[in-house]
C-alpha positions as CSV (number, residue, x, y, z in Angstrom):
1,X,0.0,0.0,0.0
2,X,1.9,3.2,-1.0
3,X,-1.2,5.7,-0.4
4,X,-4.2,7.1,0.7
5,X,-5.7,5.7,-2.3
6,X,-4.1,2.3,-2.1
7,X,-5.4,1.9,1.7
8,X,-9.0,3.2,0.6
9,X,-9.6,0.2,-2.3
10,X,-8.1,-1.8,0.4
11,X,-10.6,-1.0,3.2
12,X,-13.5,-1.4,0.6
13,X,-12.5,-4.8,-0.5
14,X,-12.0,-5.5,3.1
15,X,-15.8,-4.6,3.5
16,X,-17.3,-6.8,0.1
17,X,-15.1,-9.8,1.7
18,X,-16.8,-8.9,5.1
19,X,-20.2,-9.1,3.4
20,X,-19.6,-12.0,1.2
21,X,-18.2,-13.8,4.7
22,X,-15.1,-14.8,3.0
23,X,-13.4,-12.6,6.0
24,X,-14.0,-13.3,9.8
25,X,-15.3,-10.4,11.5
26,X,-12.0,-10.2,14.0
27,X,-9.5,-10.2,10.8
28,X,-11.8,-7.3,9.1
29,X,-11.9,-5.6,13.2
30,X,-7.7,-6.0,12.7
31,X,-7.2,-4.9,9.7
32,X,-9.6,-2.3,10.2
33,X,-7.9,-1.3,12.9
34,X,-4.0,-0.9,11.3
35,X,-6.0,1.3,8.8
36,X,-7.3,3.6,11.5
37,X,-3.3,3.6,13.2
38,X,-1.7,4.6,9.6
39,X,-4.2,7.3,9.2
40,X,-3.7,8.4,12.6
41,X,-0.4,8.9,12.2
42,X,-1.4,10.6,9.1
43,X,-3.2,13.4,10.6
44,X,-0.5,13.9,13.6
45,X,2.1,14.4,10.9
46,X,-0.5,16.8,9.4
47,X,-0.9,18.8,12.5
48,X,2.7,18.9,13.7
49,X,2.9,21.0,10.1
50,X,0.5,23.0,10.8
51,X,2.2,24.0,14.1
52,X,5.4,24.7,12.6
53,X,3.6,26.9,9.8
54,X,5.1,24.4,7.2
55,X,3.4,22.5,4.5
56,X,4.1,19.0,4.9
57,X,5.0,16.8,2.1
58,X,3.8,13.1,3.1
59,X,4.1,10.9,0.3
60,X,1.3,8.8,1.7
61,X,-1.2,11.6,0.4
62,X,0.4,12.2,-2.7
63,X,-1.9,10.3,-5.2
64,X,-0.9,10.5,-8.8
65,X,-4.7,12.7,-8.9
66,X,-3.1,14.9,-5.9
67,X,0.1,15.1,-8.4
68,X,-1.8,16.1,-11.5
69,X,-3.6,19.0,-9.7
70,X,-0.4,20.2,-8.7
71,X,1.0,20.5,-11.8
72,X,-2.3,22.2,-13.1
73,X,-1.9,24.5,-10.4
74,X,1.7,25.5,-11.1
75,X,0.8,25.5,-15.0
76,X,-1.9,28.6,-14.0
77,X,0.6,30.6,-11.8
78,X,2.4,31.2,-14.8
């Protein structure tokens, strides 16, 4: 899992294994649970940026879509 999107697709086919009970509830609860931790840490990197007054660059949000709107955002500066 390299990002935010990676852990997303994960968590949903977490969820249609759930359903289809091809997943026990306490492995989904687990796995569930790691997701929550990783974005946890996520968000206290996030913050800790914000204190400092910096932006943060955390590969873990940096989607190839986050990526293209960058560079569509530098294009219109200039």
């Amino acid at each position: 899992m390299k990002n935010v999107t990676d852990l997303r697709n994960e968590l949903i086919s977490i969820f249609e294994q759930l359903k289809a009970k091809e997943i026990s509830h306490a492995d989904a609860k687990e796995l569930n649970n790691s997701a929550g931790k990783i974005i946890n840490s996520v968000k206290i990197e996030l913050e800790y940026a914000g204190l400092c007054k910096v932006v943060p660059n955390i590969a873990f949000l940096n989607t190839p879509k986050v990526r293209a709107q960058k560079i569509n955002t530098e294009k219109n500066k200039t």
